[in-house]
C-alpha positions as CSV (number, residue, x, y, z in Angstrom):
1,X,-60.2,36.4,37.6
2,X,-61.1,39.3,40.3
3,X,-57.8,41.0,38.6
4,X,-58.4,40.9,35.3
5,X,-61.9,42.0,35.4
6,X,-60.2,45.5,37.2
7,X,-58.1,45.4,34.6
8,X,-60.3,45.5,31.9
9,X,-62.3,48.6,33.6
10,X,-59.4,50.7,34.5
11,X,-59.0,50.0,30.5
12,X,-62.4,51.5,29.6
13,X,-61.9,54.1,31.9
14,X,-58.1,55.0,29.9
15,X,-58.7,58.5,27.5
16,X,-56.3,57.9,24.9
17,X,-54.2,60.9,23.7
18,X,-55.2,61.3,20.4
19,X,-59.0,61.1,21.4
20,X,-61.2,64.1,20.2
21,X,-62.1,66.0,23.5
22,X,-65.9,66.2,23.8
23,X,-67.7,69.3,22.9
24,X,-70.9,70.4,24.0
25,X,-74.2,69.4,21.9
26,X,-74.6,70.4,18.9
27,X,-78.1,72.4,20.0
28,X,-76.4,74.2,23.2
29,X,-77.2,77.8,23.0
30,X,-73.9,80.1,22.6
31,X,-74.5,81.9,26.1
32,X,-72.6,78.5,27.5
33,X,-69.3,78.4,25.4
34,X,-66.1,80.5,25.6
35,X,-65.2,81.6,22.5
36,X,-62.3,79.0,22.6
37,X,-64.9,76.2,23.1
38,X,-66.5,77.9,20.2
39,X,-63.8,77.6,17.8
40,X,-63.3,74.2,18.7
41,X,-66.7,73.1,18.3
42,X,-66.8,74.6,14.5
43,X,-63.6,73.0,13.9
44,X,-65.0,69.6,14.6
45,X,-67.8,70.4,12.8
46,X,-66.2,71.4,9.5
47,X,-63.2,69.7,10.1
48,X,-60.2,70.8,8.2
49,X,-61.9,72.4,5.1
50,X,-59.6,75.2,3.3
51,X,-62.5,77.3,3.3
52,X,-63.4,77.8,6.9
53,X,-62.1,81.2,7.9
54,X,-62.3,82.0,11.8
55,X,-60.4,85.6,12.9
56,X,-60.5,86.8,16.4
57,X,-61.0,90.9,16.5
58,X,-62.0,93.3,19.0
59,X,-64.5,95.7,18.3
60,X,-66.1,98.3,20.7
61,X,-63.8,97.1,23.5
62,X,-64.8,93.8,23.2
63,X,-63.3,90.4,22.6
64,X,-65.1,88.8,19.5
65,X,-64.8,85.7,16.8
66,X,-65.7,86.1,13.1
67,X,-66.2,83.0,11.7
68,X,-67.6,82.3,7.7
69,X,-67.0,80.3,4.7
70,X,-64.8,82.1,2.6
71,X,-66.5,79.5,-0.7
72,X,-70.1,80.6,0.3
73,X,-69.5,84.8,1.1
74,X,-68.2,87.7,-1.2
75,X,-65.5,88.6,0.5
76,X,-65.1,92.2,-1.4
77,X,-68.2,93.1,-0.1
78,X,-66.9,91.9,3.6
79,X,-64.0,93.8,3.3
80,X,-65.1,97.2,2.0
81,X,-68.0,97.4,4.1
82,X,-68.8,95.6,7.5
83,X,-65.5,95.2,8.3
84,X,-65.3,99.3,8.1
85,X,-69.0,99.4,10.1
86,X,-66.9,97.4,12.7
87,X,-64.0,99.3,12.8
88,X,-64.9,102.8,14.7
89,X,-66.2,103.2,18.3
90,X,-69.9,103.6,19.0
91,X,-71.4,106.8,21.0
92,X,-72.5,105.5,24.2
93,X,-72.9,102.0,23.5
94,X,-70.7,99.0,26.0
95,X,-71.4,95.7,24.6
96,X,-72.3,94.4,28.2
97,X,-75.8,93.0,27.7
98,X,-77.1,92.0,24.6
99,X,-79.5,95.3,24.7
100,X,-76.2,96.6,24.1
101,X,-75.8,94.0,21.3
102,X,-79.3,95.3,19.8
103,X,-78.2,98.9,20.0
104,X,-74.9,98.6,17.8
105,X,-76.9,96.4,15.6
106,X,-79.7,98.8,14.8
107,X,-76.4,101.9,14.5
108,X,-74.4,100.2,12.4
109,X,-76.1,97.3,10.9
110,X,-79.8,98.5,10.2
111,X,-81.1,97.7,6.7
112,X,-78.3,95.2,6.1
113,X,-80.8,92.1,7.0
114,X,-79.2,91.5,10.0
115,X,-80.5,87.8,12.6
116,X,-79.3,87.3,16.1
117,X,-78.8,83.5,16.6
118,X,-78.1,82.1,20.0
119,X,-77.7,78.7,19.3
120,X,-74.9,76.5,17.7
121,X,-77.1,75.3,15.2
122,X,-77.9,78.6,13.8
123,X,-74.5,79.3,13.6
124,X,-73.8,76.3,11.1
125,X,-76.8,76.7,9.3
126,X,-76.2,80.4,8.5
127,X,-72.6,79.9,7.2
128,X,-73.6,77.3,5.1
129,X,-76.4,80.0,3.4
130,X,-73.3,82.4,3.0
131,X,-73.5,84.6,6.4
132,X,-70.8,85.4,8.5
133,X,-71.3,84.9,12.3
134,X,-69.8,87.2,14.7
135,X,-70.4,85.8,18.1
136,X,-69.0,88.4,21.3
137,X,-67.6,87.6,24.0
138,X,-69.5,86.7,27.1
139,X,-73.0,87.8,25.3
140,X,-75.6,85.1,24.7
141,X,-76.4,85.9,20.9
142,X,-74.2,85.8,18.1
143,X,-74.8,88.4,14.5
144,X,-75.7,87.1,11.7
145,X,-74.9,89.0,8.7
146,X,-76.0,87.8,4.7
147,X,-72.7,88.1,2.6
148,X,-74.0,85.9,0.1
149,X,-71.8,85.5,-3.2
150,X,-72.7,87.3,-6.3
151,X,-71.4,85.1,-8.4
152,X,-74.7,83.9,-10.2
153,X,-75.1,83.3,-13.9
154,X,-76.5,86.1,-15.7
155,X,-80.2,86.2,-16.7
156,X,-80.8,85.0,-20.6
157,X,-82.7,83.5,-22.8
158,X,-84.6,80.5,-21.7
159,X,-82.7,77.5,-24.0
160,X,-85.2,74.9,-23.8
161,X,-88.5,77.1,-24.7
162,X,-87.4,79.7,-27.3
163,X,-89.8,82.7,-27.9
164,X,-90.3,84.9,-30.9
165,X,-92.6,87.3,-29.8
166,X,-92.5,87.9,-26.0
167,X,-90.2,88.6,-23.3
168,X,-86.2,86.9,-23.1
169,X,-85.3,86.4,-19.7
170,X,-85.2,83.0,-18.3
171,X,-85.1,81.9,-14.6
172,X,-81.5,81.1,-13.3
173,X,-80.0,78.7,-10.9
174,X,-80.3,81.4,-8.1
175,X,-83.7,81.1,-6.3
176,X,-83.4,85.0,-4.9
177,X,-82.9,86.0,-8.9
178,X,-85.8,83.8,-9.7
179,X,-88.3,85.6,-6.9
180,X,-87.1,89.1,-8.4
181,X,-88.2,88.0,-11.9
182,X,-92.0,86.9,-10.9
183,X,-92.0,90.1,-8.2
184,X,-90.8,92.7,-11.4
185,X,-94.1,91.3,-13.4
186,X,-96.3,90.8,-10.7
187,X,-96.5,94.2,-8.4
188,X,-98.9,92.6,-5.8
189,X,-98.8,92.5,-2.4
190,X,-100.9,89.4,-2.4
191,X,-98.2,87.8,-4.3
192,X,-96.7,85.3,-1.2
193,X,-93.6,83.2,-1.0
194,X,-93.2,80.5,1.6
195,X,-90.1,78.5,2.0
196,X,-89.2,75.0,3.0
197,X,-85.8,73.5,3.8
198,X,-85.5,70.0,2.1
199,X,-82.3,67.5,2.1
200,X,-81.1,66.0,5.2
201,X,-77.0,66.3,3.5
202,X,-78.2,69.4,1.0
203,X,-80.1,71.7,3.0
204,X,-82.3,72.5,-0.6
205,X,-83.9,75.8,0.1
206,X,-87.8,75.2,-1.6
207,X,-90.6,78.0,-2.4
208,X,-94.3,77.6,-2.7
209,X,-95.4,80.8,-4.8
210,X,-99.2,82.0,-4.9
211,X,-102.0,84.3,-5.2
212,X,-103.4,85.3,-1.5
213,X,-107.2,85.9,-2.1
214,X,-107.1,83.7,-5.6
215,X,-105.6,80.3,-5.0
216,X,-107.6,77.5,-3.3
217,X,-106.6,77.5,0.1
218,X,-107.3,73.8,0.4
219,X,-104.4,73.1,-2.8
220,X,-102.3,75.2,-1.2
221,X,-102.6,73.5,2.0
222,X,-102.7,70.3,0.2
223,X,-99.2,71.4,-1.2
224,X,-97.6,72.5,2.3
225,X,-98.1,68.9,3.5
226,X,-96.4,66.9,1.0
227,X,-93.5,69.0,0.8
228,X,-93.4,68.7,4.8
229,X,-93.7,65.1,4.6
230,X,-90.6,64.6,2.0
231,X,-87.7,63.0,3.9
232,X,-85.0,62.8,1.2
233,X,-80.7,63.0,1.4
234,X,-80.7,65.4,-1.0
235,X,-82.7,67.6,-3.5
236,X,-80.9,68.9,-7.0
237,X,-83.4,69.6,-8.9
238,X,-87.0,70.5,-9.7
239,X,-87.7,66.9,-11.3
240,X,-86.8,65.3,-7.4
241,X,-89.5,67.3,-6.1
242,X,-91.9,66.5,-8.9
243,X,-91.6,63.0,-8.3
244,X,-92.0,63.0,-4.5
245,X,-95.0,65.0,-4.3
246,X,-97.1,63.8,-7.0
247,X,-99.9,62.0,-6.5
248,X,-99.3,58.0,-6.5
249,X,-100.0,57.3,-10.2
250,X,-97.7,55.0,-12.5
251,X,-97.4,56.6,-15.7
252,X,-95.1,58.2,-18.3
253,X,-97.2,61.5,-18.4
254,X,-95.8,64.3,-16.2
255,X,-98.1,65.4,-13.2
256,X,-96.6,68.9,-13.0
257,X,-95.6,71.6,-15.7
258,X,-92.0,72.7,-15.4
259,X,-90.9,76.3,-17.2
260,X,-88.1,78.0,-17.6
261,X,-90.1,81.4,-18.7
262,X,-91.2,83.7,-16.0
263,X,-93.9,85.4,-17.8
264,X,-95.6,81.8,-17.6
265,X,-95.3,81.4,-14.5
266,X,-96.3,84.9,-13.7
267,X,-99.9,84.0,-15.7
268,X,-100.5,80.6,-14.1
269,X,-100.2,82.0,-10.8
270,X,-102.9,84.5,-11.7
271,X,-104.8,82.3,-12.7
272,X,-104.8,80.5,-9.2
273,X,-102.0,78.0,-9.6
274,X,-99.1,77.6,-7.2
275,X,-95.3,77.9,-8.7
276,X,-92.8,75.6,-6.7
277,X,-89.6,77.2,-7.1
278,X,-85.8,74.9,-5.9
279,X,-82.5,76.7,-5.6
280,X,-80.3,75.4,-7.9
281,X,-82.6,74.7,-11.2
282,X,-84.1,77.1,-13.8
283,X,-86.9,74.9,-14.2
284,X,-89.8,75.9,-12.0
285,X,-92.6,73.8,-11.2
286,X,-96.4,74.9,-11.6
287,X,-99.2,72.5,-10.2
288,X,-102.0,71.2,-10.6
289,X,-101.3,70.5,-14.1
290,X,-104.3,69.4,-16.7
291,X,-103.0,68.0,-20.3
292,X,-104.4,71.1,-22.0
293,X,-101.1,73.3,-20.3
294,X,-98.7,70.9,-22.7
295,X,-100.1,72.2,-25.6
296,X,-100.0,75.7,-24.7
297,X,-97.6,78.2,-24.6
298,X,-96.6,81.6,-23.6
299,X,-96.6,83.2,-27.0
300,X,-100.3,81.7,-27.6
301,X,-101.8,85.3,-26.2
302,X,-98.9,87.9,-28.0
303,X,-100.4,87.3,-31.1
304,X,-103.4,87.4,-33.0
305,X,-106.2,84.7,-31.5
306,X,-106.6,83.1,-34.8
307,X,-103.3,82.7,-34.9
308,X,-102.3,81.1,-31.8
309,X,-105.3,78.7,-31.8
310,X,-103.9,77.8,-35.3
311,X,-100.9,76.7,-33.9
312,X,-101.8,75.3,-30.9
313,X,-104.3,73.2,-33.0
314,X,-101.1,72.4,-35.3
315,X,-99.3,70.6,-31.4
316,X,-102.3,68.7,-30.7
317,X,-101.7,67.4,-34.1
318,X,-97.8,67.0,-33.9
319,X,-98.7,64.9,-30.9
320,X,-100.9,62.5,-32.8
321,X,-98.5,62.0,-35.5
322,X,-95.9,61.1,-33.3
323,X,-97.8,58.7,-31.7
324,X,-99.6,56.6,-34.1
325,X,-97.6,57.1,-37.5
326,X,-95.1,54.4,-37.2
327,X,-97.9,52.1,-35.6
328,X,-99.8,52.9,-38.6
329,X,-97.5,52.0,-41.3
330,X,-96.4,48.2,-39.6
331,X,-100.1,47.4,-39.4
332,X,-101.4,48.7,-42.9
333,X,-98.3,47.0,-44.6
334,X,-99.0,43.7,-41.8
335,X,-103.0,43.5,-42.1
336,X,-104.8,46.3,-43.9
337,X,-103.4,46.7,-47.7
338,X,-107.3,47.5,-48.6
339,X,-106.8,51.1,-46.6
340,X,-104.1,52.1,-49.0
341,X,-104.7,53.5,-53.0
342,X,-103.5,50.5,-55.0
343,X,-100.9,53.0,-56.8
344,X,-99.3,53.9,-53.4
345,X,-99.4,50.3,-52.1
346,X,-97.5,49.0,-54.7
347,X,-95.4,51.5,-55.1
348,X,-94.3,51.1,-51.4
349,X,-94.1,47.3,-52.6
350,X,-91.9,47.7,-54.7
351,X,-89.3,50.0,-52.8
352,X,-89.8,46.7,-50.1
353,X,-88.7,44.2,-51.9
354,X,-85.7,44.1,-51.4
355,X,-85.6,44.4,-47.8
356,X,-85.2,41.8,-45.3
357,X,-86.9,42.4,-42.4
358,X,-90.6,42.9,-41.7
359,X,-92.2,46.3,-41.2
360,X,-92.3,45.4,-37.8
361,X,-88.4,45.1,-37.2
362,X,-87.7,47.8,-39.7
363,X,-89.7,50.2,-38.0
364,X,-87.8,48.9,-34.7
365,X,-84.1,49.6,-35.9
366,X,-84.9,52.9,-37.5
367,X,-86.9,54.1,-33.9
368,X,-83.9,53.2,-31.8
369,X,-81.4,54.4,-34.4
370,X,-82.8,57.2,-34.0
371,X,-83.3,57.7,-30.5
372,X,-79.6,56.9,-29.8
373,X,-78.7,59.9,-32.4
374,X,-80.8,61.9,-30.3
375,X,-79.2,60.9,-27.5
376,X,-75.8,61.3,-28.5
377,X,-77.0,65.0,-29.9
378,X,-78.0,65.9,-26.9
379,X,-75.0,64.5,-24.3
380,X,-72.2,65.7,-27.0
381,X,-70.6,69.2,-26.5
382,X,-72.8,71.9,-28.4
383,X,-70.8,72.7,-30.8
384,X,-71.2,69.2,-32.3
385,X,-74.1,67.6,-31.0
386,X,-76.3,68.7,-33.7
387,X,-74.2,68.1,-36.1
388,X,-73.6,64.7,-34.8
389,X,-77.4,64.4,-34.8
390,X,-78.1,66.0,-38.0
391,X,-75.4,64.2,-40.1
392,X,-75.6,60.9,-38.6
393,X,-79.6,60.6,-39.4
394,X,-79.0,61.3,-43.1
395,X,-76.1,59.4,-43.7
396,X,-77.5,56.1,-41.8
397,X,-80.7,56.8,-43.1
398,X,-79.3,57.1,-47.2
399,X,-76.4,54.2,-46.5
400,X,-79.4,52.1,-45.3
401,X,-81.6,52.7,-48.0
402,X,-79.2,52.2,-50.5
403,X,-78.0,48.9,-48.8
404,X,-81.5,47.6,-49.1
405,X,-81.8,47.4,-45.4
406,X,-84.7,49.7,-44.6
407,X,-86.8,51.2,-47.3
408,X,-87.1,54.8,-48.5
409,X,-90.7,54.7,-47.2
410,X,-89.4,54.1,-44.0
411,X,-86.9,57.2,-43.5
412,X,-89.7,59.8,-44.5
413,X,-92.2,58.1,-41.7
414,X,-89.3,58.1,-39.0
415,X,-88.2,61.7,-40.0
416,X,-92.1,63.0,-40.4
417,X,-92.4,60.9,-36.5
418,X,-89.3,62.6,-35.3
419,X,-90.2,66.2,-36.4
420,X,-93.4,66.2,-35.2
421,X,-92.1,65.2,-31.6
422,X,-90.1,68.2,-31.4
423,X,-93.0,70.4,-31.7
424,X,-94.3,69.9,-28.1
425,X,-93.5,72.6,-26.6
426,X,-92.6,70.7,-23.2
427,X,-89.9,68.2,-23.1
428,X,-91.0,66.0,-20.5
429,X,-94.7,65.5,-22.5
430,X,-92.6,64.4,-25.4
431,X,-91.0,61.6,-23.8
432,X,-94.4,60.3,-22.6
433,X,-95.4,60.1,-26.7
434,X,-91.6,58.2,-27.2
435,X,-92.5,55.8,-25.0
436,X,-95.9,55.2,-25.7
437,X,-95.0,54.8,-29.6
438,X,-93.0,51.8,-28.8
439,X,-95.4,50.1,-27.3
440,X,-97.9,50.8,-30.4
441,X,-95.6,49.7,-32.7
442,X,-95.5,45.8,-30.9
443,X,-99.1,46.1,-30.5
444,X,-99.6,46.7,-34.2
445,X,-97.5,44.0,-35.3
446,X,-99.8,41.5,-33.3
447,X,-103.2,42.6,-33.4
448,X,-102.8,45.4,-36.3
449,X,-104.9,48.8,-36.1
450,X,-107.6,46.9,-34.0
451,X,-104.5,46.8,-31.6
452,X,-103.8,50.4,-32.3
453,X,-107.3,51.3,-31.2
454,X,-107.5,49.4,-28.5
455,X,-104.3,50.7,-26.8
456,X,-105.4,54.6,-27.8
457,X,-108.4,54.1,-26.0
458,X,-106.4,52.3,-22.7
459,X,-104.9,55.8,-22.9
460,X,-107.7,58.2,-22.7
461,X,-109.3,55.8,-19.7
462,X,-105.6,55.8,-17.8
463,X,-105.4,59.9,-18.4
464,X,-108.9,59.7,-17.4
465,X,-108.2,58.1,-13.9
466,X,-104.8,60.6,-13.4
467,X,-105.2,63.5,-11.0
468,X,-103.0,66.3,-10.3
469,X,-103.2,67.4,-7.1
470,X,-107.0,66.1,-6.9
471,X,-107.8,68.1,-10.4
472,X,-108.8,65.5,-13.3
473,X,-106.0,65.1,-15.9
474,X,-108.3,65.8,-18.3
475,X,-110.3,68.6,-16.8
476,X,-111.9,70.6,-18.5
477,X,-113.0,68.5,-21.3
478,X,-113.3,65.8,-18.7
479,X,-116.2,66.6,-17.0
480,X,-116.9,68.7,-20.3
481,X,-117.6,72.2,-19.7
482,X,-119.0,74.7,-22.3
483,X,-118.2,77.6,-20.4
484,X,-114.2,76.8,-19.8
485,X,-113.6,75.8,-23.3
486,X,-112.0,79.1,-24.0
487,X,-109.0,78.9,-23.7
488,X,-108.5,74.7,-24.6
489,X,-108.8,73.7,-28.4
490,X,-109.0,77.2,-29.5
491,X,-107.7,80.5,-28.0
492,X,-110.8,82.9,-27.7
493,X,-109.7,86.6,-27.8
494,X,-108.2,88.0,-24.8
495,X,-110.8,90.1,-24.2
496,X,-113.9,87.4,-23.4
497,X,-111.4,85.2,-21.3
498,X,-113.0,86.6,-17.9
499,X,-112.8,83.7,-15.6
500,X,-110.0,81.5,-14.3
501,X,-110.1,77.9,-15.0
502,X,-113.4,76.1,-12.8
503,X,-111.4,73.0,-12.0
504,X,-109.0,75.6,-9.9
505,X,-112.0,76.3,-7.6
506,X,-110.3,79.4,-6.5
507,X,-111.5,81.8,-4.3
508,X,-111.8,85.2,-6.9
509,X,-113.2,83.2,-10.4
510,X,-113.6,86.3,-11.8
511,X,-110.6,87.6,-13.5
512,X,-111.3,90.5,-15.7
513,X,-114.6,92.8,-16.0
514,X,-116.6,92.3,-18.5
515,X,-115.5,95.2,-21.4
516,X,-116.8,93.8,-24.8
517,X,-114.8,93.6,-27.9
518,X,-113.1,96.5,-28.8
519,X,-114.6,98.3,-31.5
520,X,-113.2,101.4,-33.9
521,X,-114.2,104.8,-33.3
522,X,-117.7,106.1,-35.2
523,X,-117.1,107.7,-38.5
524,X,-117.2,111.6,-38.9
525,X,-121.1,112.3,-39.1
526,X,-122.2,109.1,-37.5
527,X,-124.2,109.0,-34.4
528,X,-122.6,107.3,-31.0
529,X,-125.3,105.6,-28.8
């Protein structure tokens, strides 16, 4: 037994060939590796991916390793330029100590953004943001150099907010291009940008944008911690942050406003709110957000005020139609025949007699007939998704009139329903008014427009209870104040808008003196006071 139990140690104790030899930790600082060891480590640590690049060179006499990601760098860029800085022989300089390493740095590398990193950590984490490390012989700190790739798509027109009157350029996927846009509009030096690192696997880079001397300290705070707290695998887009740093709240409407337009997000921050902006989505994130920003756009204040609060007046009513309208028609035609002219009711009568169903499942098969055109619209290529969409509505909605299945009555109220939809100017509140008229239409099939009115007012006390960020959903008409009903129903003129929103509670609320409307010069002969 004594035998067998040596045996089975000298077993343990066996290294087979093929084993891996063990490296270093991953957190050792550079000062403690040969540049062999070095290689080795990042070999195991990328393994054998085709775009790992490491190239010994000698530069100012001394042994060195330049290691990147050949995917993640412009390598024209490498080529014509650092590689050249490298190439000649420094005045005075003998990379002995790393003041010696500071010296060359500041000759040939100052202004190019350059980082000394001394630990092996740094060293992955900066070729994976598209540096190149080159780490010297028998010096404790490694160069870090940014060679990211400039292969970014170009600036354009935002596609899901479209703009008549006001500025074209849309936020990209490229969260440097991004900062550019709200800097270029924005010439502030109070104008801050703080980032965050989220993703365990994806390494997300994640910005907090705001006003220093305007935003609440406490939000912004507030804001800080929940994106600290968020321990995720990965992070692709803006929507994965939205739903992680919300506050706890189960319900269809969205809790932050997303944009695509930079000149919206440029006016929200002055007005005290903070932008969250993720590398790798268009779509930036503005919080707190209050259901009078879904009914508002850009284009509202580069145009007349009579004009924009005409339209903005013409969403809020878009919204109502799409909620209620099909809920209206299944329980007038269930319960309430006496709310209807008698010429109209029997006119829709008579187009109904034929069909089979009840108003109840006709509304239901022409809503998710509907919906799946959409869908299939949307997830089709471009160049015939809308014609899918377009084509498909008209000839199922004709073929099913004419079959007697649905009634004509019926495709106007779905097509009035799905038009006015589309009018929100923000996709994500739209979907909240899809699923909500679902849930009408059963509701009104049961209990008819009592139903209807009991659900609608379930809805104003849930977005009642909803908070953003601590700011009532509602706010301002809930607590209703006169003095910040400005800019809600109605747009006021530009001019008399002096205050940022209360319910902000930032720390300037003034944002504009006090001029008085603008008035035309005094005719010839008139007297000026």
């Amino acid at each position: 037994m004594s035998i067998l139990k040596s045996l089975l140690k000298m077993q343990k104790k066996k290294v087979l060939p093929f084993q891996m030899e063990e490296l270093p930790d991953a957190g050792e600082v550079l000062k403690s590796l040969s540049l062999e060891q070095l290689k080795g480590k990042i070999r195991n640590e990328f393994g054998n991916t085709v775009d790992l690049s490491m190239d010994e060179l000698k530069t100012e006499g001394k042994d060195a390793l330049l290691v990147y990601l050949v995917s993640m760098i412009d390598t024209k860029l490498l080529k014509e330029t650092f590689l050249t800085s490298l190439g000649g022989k420094s005045d005075g300089i003998e990379l002995t100590t790393e003041d010696d390493l500071k010296s060359l740095c500041k000759e040939k590398f100052g202004g190019a953004g350059y980082h000394l990193i001394e630990t092996f950590d740094e060293v992955v984490a900066a070729m994976l943001n598209g540096n190149i490390i080159i780490v010297f012989k028998d010096l404790g700190k490694a160069l870090s150099l940014s060679m990211g790739s400039a292969e970014d798509r170009a600036i354009t027109e935002p596609s899901t907010q479209t703009v008549i009157r006001g500025p074209k350029d849309g936020f990209v996927e490229s969260i440097e291009t991004n900062v550019s846009l709200l800097r270029r509009r924005i010439k502030n030096r109070k104008l801050r940008f703080e980032k965050f690192v989220i993703g365990t696997e994806t390494q997300t880079t994640v910005y907090i944008s705001y006003m220093e001397g305007i935003s609440n300290k406490k939000m912004v705070e507030e804001i800080r911690k929940r994106l600290s707290k968020i321990k995720v695998h990965a992070i692709f887009e803006s929507g994965n942050i939205e739903e992680l740093i919300a506050d706890k709240s189960a319900t269809p409407f969205p809790l932050a406003l997303n944009t695509e337009r930079p000149d919206s997000v440029a006016a929200n921050l002055l007005d005290g709110k903070i932008a969250i902006l993720i590398d790798g989505t268009p779509f930036v994130l503005m919080v707190p957000a209050v259901l009078v920003d879904f009914f508002s756009t850009a284009e509202d204040y580069y145009q007349n005020f009579m004009m924009g609060s005409f339209l903005r007046m013409i969403r809020y009513l878009s919204f109502m139609i799409a909620l209620i309208t099909p809920s209206l028609y299944v329980g007038i035609l269930t319960f309430h025949h006496e709310l209807l002219p008698t010429p109209l009711l029997l006119g829709i009568i008579a187009q109904r007699e034929g069909v089979p169903f009840p108003a109840v499942i006709e509304v239901l098969i022409m809503e998710v007939t509907f919906e799946i055109l959409r869908e299939a619209g949307v997830r089709m290529p471009r160049a015939v998704g809308q014609t899918v969409s377009i084509v498909g509505a008209l000839v199922i909605g004709q073929a099913a009139a004419e079959a007697g299945i649905i009634s004509n009555i019926m495709v106007i109220i779905v097509a009035i329903t799905a038009i006015a939809n589309f009018v929100s100017p923000t996709y994500s509140f739209a979907a909240a008014a899809r699923l909500l008229r679902f849930m009408l239409i059963i509701v009104s099939a049961i209990l008819g427009l009592y139903g209807v009115l009991i659900v609608l007012v379930l809805i104003v006390a849930h977005l009642s209870s909803l908070r953003s960020f601590g700011v009532p959903y509602l706010a301002p008409v809930a607590p209703f104040i006169i003095e910040q009903q400005k800019d809600v129903f109605f747009r006021f003129p530009f001019w008399s808008m002096r205050k940022r929103p209360g319910y902000l509670k930032t720390q300037n609320p003034e944002k504009q003196p006090k001029t008085g409307s603008p008035s035309p010069p005094p005719m010839k002969g008139e007297q000026t006071n």
